[in-house]
C-alpha positions as CSV (number, residue, x, y, z in Angstrom):
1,X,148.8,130.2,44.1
2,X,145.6,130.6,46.0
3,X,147.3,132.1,49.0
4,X,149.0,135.0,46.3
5,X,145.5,135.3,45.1
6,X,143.5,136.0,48.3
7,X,146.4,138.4,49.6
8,X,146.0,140.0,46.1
9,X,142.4,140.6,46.6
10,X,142.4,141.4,50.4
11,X,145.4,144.1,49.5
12,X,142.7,145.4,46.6
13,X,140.2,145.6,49.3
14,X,142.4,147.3,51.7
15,X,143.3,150.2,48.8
16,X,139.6,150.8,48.4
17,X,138.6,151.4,51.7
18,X,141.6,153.9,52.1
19,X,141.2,155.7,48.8
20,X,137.0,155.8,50.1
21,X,138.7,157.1,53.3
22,X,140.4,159.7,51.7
23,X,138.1,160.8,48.9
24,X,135.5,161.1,51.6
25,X,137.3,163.6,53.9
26,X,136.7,164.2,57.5
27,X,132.9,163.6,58.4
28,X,131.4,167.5,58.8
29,X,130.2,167.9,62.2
30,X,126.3,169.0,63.0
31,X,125.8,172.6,63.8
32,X,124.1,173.4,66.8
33,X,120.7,173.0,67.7
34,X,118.8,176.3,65.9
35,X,115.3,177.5,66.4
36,X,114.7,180.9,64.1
37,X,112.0,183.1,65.6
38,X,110.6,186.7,64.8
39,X,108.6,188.3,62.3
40,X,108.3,188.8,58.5
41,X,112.3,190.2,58.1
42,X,112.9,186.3,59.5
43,X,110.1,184.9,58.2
44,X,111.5,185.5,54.6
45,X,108.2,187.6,53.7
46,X,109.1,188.8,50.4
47,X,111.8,186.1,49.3
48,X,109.4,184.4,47.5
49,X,109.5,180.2,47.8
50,X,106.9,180.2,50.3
51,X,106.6,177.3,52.6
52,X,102.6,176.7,51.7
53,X,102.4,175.0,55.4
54,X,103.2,178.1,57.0
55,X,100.0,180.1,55.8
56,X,99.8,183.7,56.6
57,X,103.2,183.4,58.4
58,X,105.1,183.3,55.0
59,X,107.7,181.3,55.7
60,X,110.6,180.9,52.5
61,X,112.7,178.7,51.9
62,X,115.3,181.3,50.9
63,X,114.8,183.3,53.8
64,X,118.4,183.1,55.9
65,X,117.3,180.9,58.4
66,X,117.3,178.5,55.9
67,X,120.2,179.6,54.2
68,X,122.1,179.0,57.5
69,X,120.8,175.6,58.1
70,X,121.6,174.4,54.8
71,X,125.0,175.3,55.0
72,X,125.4,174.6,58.8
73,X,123.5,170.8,59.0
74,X,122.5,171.7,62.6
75,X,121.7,168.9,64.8
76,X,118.1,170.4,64.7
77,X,116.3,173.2,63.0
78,X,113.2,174.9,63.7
79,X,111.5,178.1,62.4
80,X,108.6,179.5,63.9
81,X,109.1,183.2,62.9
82,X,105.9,185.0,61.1
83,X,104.7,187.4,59.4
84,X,103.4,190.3,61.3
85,X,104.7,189.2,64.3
86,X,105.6,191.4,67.9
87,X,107.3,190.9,71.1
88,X,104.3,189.2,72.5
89,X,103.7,186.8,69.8
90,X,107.4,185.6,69.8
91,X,106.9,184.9,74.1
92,X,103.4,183.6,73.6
93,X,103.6,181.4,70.2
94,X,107.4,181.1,68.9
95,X,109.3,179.5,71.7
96,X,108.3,176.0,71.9
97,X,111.4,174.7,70.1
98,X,113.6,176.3,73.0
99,X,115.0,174.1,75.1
100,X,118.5,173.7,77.2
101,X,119.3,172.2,74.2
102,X,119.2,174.6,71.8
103,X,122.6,176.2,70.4
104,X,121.8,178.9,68.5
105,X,118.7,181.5,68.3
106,X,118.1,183.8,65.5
107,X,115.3,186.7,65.6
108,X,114.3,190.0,64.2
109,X,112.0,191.7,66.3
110,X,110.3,195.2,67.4
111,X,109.6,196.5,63.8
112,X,105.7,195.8,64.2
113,X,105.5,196.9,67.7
114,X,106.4,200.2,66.3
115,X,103.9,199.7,63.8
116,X,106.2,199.6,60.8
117,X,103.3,198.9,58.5
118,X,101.4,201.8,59.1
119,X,104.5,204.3,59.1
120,X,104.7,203.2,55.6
121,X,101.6,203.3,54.6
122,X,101.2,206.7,56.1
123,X,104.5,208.1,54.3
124,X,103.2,206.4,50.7
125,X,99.7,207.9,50.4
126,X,100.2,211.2,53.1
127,X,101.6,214.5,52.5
128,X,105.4,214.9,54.1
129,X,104.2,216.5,57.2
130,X,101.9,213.4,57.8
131,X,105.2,210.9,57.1
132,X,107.0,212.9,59.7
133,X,104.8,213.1,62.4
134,X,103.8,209.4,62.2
135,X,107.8,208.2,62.4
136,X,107.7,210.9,65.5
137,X,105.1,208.7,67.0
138,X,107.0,205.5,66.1
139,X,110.3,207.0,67.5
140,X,108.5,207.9,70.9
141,X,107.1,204.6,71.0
142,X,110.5,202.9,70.0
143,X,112.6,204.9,72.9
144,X,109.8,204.6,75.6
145,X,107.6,201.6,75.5
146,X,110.0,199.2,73.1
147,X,112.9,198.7,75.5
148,X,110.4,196.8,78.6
149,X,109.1,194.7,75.8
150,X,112.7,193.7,74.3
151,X,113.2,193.2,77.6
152,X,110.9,190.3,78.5
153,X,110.9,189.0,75.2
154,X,114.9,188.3,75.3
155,X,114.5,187.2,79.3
156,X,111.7,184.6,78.2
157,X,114.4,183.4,75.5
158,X,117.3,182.9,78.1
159,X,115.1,181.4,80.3
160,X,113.8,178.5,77.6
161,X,117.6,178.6,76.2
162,X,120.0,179.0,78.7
163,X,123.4,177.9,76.8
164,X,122.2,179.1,73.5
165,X,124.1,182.0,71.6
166,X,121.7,184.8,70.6
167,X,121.9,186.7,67.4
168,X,119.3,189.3,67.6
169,X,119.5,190.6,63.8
170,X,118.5,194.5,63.1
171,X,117.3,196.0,59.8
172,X,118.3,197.7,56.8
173,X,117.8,201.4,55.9
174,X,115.0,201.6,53.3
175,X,116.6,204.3,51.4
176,X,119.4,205.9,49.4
177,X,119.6,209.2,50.1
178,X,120.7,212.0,48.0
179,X,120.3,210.1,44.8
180,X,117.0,211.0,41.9
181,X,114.7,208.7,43.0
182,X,111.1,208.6,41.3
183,X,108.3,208.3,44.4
184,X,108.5,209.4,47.8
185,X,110.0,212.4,48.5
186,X,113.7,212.9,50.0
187,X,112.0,214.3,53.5
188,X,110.2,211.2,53.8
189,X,113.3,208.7,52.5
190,X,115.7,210.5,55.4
191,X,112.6,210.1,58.0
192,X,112.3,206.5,57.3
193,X,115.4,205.8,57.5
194,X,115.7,207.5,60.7
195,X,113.1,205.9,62.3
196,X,115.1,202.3,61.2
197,X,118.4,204.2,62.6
198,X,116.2,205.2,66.3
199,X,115.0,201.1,66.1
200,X,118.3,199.0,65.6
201,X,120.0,201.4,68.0
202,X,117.3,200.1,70.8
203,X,117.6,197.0,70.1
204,X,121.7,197.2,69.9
205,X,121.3,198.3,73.5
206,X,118.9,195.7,74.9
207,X,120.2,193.3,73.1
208,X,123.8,193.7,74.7
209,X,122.4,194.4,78.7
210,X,121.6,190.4,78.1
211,X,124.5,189.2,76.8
212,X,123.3,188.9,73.1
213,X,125.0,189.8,69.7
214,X,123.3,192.5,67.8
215,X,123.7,191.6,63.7
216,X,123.9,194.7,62.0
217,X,122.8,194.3,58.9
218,X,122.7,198.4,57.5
219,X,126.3,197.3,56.6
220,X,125.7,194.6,54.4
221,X,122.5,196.5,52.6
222,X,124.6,199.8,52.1
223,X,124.3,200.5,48.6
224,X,121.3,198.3,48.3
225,X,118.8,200.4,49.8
226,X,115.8,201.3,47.7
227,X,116.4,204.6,44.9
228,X,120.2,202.4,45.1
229,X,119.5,200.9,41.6
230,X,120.8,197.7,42.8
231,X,118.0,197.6,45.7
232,X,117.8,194.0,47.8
233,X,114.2,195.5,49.2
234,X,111.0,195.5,47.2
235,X,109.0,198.8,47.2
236,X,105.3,199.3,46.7
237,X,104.1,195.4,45.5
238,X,100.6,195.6,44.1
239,X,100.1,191.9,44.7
240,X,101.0,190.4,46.7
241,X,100.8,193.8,48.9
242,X,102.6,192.1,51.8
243,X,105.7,191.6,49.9
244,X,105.6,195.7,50.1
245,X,108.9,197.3,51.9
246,X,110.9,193.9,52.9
247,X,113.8,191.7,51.6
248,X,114.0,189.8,48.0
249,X,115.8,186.8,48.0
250,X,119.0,188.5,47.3
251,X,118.4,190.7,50.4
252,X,118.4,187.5,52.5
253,X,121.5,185.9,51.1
254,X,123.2,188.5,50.6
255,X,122.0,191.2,53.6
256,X,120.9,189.0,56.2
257,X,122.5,185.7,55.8
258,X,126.2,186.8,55.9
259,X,125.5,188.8,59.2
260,X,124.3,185.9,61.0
261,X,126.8,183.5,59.8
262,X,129.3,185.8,60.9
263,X,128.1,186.0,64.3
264,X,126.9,182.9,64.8
């Protein structure tokens, strides 16, 4: 009777551990190593949920580098993108996480060499003349002097990740065109959005001469452009003014994060 007993109990036991076998399901493998670098479009500056650590770089937790890690579990994560960042600051600052390690590498980059914050601020308080002839500066600088600095920024990259796949992620078009819209003029939306047209194509081509995958992400905004009615970018933010002209929250999960998971 004891023997009937302890097989009883030991075929119990065995039951359990299968049924926790199955219920579990296959263990989900880590996702590669990923270091997220680049400026406030990475950064998450205007998602809200702020990392308070990260100071002036605003870093959110719903910006899609952290979108992708949540959902990816990489073996190791590491975000050093900030705000107001250029090509210098991502070779001089950002790439200390980089090793031979290192799987993946996200980045926006390029907008602020351009000086994307001044174009704006130019085409929201100047006359259209002004806006114009300030993206025709940008434009000049974007086709000329951008391309050496893509250059060594994406070398520097290869040369601290040399195995890593590189998703170099462009940006959105700020406007709807040929819809009412209540602010800037139309001149100014379809110069803007030029000048964001004149950018991704640079850094399309760069991006491909080293063997990286450009992210489109004017895809994935169209129809969510501000003047859209449905727009994943804020427009003139009072406070804080630095949200001005970059992704919500939706823009990230929905613009951003589902071009880098696809080409990740």
């Amino acid at each position: 009777m004891r023997r009937i007993k302890s097989l009883s109990a030991l075929a119990t036991l065995s039951l359990a551990m299968v049924l926790g076998l199955v219920l579990a399901g296959p263990a989900q493998a880590a996702g590669p190593a990923y270091v997220a670098l680049g400026d406030s479009y990475s950064s998450g500056n205007g998602a809200g949920n702020y990392d308070s650590s990260s100071g002036d770089c605003h870093r959110s937790f719903s910006a899609y580098p952290y979108l992708w890690k949540n959902a990816h579990a990489p073996s190791s994560f590491a975000d050093t993108s900030c705000s107001g960042a250029v090509t210098t600051d991502v070779t001089n600052s950002q790439l200390g996480p980089l090793n031979t390690a290192t799987g993946l590498v996200s980045l926006t980059i390029g907008g602020n060499d351009a000086g994307f914050s001044d174009v704006m601020t130019t085409c929201v308080t100047g006359s259209d003349s002004d806006c114009v002839n300030r993206v025709n500066q940008a434009e000049s600088y974007i086709q000329n002097t951008l391309p050496a600095r893509l250059d060594a920024t994406y070398d520097a990259i290869r040369a601290k990740a040399p195995t890593a796949k590189v998703v170099v992620l462009g940006y959105p078009h700020m406007y709807t065109l040929n819809v009412f819209c209540v602010g800037l003029s139309d001149t100014k939306h379809r110069k803007i959005d030029e000048a964001a047209d004149v950018l991704d194509n640079v850094i399309a081509n760069r991006a491909s001469a080293h063997g990286f995958v450009f992210g489109d992400v004017r895809t994935t905004f169209n129809g969510h452009e501000l003047c859209s009615g449905d727009g994943w970018l804020h427009s003139l933010v009072y406070s804080p003014s630095w949200e001005s002209y970059h992704p919500t929250a939706t823009g990230h999960a929905s613009g951003y994060y589902p071009v880098l998971n696809a080409n990740s």
